[in-house]
Steps between C-alpha positions, in 0.01 A plus 500: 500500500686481170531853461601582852794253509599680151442898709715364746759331259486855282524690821845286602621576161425854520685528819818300403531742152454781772781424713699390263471838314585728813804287619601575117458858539645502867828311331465751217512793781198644291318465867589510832455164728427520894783477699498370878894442632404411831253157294859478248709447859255264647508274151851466460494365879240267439632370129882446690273327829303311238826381344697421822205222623435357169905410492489359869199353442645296184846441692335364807282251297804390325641438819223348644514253168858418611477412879248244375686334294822525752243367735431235254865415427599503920230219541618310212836548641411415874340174351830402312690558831258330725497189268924481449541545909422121577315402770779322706721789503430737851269802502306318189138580666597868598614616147176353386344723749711853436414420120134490589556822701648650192242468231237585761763883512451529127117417531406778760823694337306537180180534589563758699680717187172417314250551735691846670651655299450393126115562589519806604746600243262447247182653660725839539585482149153414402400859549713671253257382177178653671673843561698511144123469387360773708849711372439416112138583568622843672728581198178378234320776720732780503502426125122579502534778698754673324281409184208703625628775620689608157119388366369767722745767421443454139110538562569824711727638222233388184200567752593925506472509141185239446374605874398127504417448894327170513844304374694728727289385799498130386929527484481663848311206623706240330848657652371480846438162428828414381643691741308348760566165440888557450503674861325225683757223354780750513433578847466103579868438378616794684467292792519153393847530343709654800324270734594185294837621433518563886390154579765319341718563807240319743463270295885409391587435884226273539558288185915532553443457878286117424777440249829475692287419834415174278869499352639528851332204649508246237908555502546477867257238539694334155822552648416304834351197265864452361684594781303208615546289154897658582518276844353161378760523239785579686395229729478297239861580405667395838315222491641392193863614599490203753372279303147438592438482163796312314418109315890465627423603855188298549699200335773571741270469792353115409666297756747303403642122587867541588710148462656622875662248671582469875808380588441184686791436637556853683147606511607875342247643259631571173650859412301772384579491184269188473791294323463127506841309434601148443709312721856466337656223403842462682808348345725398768839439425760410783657826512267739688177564537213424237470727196176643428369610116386785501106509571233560219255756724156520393369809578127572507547859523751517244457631123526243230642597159268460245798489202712266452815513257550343159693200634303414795251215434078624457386272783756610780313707762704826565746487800318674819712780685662346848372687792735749677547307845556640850752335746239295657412297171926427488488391840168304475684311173858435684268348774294294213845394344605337842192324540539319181838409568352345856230321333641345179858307570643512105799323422766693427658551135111415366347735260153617527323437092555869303183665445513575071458890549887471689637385258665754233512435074796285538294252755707576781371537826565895576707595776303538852571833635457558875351823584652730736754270685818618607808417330746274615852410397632141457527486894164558535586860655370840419663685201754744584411875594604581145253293310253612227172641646372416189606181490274418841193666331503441136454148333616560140289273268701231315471617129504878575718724283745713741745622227415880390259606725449852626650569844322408795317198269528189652318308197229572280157318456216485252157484610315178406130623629362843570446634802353816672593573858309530816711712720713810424832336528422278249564485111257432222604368161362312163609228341862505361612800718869503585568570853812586708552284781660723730583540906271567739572791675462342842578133469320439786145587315570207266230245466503173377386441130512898468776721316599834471500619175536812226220439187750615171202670292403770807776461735248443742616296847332274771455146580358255278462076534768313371313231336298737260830537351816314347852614490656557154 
């Protein structure tokens, strides 16, 4: 056993120092080499078809490596989104569902690359090794064959002088060998090499075919998932824009207790600005009719300044806006103001007690100023045609600076409290903003405890409540 394995290893040898000594000569040119164009054609076909797959192949897998982890990412993804869109907010249950819908795409999305296409990708490629064997062994072959037959010559050359027969014979014999066994493999390629090199057509379609088939759907089925995901979120958005789901709007929509009072004495509800006021206290005096202080409004409705200036005491609440009043409120109070002259007989020249807040820093009682009545002479009669129209609409506070002020500027005013306004006529300002009091356009649209007025800082103009200011 021994000494066959060594034959055979010695026989290996033997062949290997043969071939390696003819492709030296063939390199050399000492000895011509078999030449078959038509085999050199089919090789270079095979060895650029062989090259071509083994690329794709290696480009595909590295594809395949990153839809998986894109496919890993999306879910983490979907998961982040599914867990920030909160479960009171609308369409909560049908994202959940589309982002089921779109790992289950990626799932079927890549297995189908893997199990279509990447598979058979690799089992074409798979059959270049086994014929680049059966082409080395071809070339080892041809090697041999060419071998023998410049053996052969050489013995028919030597064998005319010697006239040696028997090793002419045994050369003869071992050339048709050779030769024999390079034609069968020879003739094998011949036909194994164009038809592989023809199949890669067939085969292409079919792989490229499965690949953007697969592509194709997993993007149009993708793209109706977020056109879905699209529509729960733009629902979501409207819903928002009125609202739905704002801390101040739900706030804004706790009911409320309003301090609204019914008039008992005239049955009228109160206006709609929800304002409740307090009955004034008349001071009679034996001229006219009873003067009434101006009312403190307290409107429900109505902003309250948060701010208060440097020289207003910590503990005094902020000064509520008066409500704008319609002609039925006026009428409704010149009806209340006769009933309390019916009810209560007070003696005249007898002064009602002064309420500390109407008093100013010297401790006098500040004058009462009766809103909106028409001015009368000393007779009692209307003023002439000529009068002032300002005059009948304006008030000017005692204590308010009219020297060197900008035309059209009846007085100006600081503001003791901030205040933001809640229509667009009206005029927001901070603390220690100096406003122009100025004329309303149309005196008519003048409303008690409201002034017209110019902020300094922005020239900005509208109406703002007197008593969240103080004239300087």
């Amino acid at each position: 056993m021994a000494e066959s394995k060594g034959a055979l290893i010695a026989k290996s040898v033997q062949k290997h120092a043969g071939r390696a000594k003819e492709k030296l000569l063939q390199n050399l040119g000492k000895v011509d080499r078999t030449l078959d164009d038509i085999f050199e054609e089919h090789l270079q076909n095979f060895n650029r078809q062989h090259q071509q797959a083994t690329r794709l192949q290696k480009e595909f897998n590295n594809y395949i490596r990153c839809i998986r982890a894109v496919q890993t990412a999306s879910k983490s993804l979907m998961e982040a989104i599914t867990e920030v869109y909160e479960s009171g907010w609308s369409g909560h249950d049908l994202l959940y569902v589309q982002a089921q819908n779109m790992e289950m795409l990626w799932q079927d999305f890549s297995h189908k690359l893997g199990d279509q296409v990447l598979i058979p990708l690799n089992t074409y490629t798979n059959q270049f090794p086994e014929v680049r064997k059966k082409v080395e062994k071809r070339g080892r072959k041809l090697v041999d064959y060419d071998s023998q037959r410049h053996s052969f010559q050489n013995l028919q050359a030597n064998a005319a002088k010697r006239r040696d027969d028997v090793k002419v014979t045994k050369g003869r014999e071992q050339l048709e060998e050779a030769k024999r066994t390079y034609e069968v493999l020879n003739s094998e390629l011949h036909d194994e090499l164009p038809a592989l090199y023809d199949s890669r057509v067939l085969f292409y379609v079919n792989n490229l075919q499965t690949l953007f088939s697969a592509e194709q759907l997993f993007h149009a089925e993708s793209s109706k998932v977020f056109a879905e995901l699209e529509a729960i979120t733009d629902k979501l958005a409207n819903d928002c824009q009125r609202g739905s789901y704002s801390k101040k709007a739900i706030a804004n929509n706790v009911p409320q207790t309003n301090n609204a009072n019914v008039n008992s004495h005239n049955g009228n509800a109160p206006s709609p600005t929800n304002t409740v006021q307090t009955p004034p206290s008349p001071a009679l005096n034996g001229d006219g009719p009873p003067k009434v202080a101006p009312e403190a409004p307290v409107a429900t409705s109505a902003p309250v300044a948060p701010e208060a200036p440097a020289d207003t005491p910590p503990d005094s609440p902020a000064p509520e806006a008066p409500a704008r009043q319609n002609s039925e409120d006026k009428t409704n109070d010149e009806h209340n103001d006769k009933k309390v002259e019916e009810l209560y007989d007070i003696p005249v020249g007898t002064s009602s007690p002064v309420a500390p807040e109407k008093l100013n820093n010297n401790g006098e009682e500040r004058p009462v100023v009766e809103p909106k009545r028409e001015p009368r002479d000393k007779d009692g009669d209307n003023k002439p045609e000529g009068a002032s129209r300002t005059d009948e609409v304006y008030d000017i506070p005692v204590g308010a600076t009219l020297a060197g002020l900008p035309a059209g500027t009846l007085y100006r005013v600081r503001a003791t409290y901030r205040y933001t306004r809640e229509d667009s006529d009206e005029l927001s300002f901070d603390v220690g903003d100096v406003i122009r009091v100025v004329e309303y356009d149309d005196p008519d649209e003048q409303e008690e405890g409201w002034l017209m007025g110019i902020k300094e800082t922005t020239n900005e103009k509208g109406m703002f409540p007197a008593n969240f200011t103080r004239p300087i």
